[in-house]
C-alpha positions in Angstrom: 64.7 -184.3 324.3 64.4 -180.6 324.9 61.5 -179.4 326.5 59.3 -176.6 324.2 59.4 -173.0 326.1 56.6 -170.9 325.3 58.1 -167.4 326.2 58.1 -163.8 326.7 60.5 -161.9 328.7 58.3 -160.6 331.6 58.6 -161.8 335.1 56.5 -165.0 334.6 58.4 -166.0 331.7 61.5 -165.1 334.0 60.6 -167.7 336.0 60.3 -170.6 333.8 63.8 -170.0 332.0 65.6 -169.6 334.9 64.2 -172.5 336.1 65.2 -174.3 332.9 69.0 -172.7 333.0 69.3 -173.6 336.7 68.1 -177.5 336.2 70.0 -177.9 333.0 67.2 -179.1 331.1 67.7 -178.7 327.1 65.0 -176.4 325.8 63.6 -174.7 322.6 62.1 -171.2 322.7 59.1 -170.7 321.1 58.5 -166.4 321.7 55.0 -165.7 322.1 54.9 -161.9 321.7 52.1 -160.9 323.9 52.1 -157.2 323.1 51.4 -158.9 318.9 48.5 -160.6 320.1 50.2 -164.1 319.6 48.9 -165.4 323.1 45.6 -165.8 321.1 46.2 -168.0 318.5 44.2 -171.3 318.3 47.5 -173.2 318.3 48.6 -171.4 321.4 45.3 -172.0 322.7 45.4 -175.4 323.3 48.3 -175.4 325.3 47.1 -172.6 327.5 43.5 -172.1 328.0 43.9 -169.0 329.5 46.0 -167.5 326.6 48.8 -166.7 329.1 52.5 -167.5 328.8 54.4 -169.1 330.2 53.6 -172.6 329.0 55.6 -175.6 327.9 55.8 -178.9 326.4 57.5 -181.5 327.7 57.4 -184.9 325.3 59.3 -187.0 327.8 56.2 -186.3 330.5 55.1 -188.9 332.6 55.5 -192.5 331.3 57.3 -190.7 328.7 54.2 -189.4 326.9 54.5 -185.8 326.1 52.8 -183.2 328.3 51.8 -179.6 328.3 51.4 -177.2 331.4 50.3 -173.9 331.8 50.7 -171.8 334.8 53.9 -171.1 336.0 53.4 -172.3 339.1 52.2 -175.4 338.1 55.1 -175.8 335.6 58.0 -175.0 338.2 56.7 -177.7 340.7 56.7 -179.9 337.6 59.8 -179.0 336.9 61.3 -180.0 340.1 59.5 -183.3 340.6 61.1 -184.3 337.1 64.7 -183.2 337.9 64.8 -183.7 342.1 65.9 -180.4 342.8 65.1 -177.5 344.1 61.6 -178.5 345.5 63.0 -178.8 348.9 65.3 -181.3 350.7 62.2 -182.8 353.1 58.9 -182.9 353.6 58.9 -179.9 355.6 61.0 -177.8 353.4 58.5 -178.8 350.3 56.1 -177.4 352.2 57.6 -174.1 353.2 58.8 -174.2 349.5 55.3 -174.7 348.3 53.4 -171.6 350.9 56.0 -169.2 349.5 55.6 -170.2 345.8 51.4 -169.8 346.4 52.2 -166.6 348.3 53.8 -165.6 345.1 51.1 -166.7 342.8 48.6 -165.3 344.8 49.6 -162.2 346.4 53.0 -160.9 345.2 52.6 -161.3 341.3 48.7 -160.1 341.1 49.4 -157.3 343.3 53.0 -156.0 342.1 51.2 -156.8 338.4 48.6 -154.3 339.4 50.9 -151.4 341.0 52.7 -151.9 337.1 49.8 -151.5 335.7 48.4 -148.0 337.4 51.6 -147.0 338.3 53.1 -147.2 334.8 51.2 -148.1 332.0 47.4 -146.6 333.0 48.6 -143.1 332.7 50.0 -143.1 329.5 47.1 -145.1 327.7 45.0 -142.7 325.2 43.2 -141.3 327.2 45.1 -141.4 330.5 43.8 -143.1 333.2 45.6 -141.7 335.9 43.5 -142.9 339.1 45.4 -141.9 342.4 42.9 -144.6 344.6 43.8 -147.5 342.5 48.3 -146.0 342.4 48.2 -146.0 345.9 46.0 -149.1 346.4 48.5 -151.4 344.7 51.6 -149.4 345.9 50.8 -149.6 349.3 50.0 -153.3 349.0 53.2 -154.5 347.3 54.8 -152.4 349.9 53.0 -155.2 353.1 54.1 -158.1 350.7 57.5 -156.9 350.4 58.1 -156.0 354.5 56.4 -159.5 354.5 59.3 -160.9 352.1 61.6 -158.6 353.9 61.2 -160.5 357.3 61.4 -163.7 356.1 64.8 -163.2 354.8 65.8 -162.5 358.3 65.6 -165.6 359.6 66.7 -167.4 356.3 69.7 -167.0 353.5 66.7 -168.0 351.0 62.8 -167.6 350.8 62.1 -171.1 352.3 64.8 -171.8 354.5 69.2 -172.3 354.2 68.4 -173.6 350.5 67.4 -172.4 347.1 64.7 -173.2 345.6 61.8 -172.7 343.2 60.2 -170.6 345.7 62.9 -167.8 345.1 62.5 -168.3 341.5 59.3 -167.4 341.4 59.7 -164.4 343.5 62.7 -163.0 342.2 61.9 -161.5 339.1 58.8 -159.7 340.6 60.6 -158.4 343.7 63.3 -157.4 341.4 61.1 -154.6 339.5 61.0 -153.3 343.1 61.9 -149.3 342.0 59.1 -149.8 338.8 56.3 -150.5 341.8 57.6 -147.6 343.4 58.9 -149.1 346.6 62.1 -148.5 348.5 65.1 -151.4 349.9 66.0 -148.3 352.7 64.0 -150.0 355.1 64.0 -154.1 353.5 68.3 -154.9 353.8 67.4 -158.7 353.8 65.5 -158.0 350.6 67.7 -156.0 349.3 70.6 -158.9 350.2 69.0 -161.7 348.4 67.8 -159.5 345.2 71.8 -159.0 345.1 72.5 -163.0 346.1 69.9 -164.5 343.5 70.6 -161.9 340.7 74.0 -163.3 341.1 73.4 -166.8 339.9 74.7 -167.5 336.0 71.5 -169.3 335.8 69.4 -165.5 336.6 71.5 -163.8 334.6 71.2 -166.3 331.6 67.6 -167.0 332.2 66.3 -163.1 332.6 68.6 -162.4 329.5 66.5 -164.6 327.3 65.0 -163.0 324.2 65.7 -159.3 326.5 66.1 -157.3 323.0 62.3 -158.6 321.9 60.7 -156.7 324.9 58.8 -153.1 323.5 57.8 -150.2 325.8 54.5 -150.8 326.4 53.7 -147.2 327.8 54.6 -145.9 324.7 53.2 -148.5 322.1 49.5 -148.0 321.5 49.1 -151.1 319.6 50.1 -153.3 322.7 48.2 -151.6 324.9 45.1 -152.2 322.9 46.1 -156.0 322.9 47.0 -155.9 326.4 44.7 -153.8 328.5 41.8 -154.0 326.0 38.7 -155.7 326.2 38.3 -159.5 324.4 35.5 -162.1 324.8 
């Protein structure tokens, strides 16, 4: 039975269908066009309370009773406790996989999301809101989490160790906006190695392909800023 994909191409849905192309797992896209406002529809809602994407269904969940997850954390740990793979070969290594994948979730996403967001997209909002504390804030931010990245990859092929894993999907497809957060490889070659490695993999290529043509210019369309960076109850 495929497994429902709630989806837009941005870096969180990233994650989730590469995840799907590298497990094999049949699946059914259901575009949720954030930038349209459809992350706020009541039936929407109920599968993610926080009207975020990514989300999915799966309807053979545990004791084959259908399930929904939000969070694309939570949805790629999931996902590898329901295939066997890619969660980590031990105990150890599902650890190691599982501090990366919160590092990502809790540091590298917010913060890169941020530098997008006052880097990019603040600035050409009507009227501009072109606030050097807040550029330079999240710049120099996702600069320490990358050198953090960076250094890691020195001592491994992959972020958790000598295998891949969800860990590196998760990171990927925010570490691979790198030049759109304003940040430089010159100084990062072990990044800059597994950006090349990962973005490699059919699966990354097939999965970051998904439903590309749907995605707008959000500095330039006023009608998804307003749903985006606008204020709701």
């Amino acid at each position: 039975m495929s497994i429902d994909l709630f989806y837009w191409p941005t870096p969180n849905g990233w994650k989730i269908s590469i995840a799907l192309e590298e497990m094999g797992l049949p699946y059914a896209v259901h575009y949720i066009n954030i930038g349209a406002g459809d992350q706020f529809a009541p039936e929407f809602l109920k599968i993610a309370p926080n009207n975020r994407m990514p989300a999915i269904v799966d309807p053979d969940g545990p004791d084959g009773a259908p399930v929904s997850i939000f969070e694309s954390g939570a949805i790629l740990q999931y996902l590898a406790r329901k295939t066997g793979q890619f969660g980590g070969p031990t105990e150890r290594d599902r650890i190691a996989v599982d501090q990366w994948l919160m590092w990502q979730m809790g540091g590298l996403g917010p913060m890169a999301g941020q530098a997008h967001h006052f880097l990019k997209y603040a600035p050409s909002m009507d009227p501009p809101q072109d606030l050097p504390y807040a550029k330079d804030r999240y710049r120099n931010e996702t600069a320490r989490l990358l050198g953090v990245l960076n250094k890691q990859l020195a001592k491994n092929e992959f972020v958790a160790g000598d295998f891949y894993s969800i860990a590196d999907m998760a990171i990927w497809p925010w570490a691979t906006l790198w030049e759109g957060q304003e940040q430089t490889l010159d100084d990062k070659p072990h990044l800059a190695r597994w950006l090349d490695v990962v973005g490699a993999r059919e699966a990354v290529v097939t999965g970051k392909a998904l439903g590309a043509e749907k995605r707008s210019d959000v500095q330039t369309d006023r009608d998804a800023q307003k749903v985006l960076f606008g204020k709701r109850d």
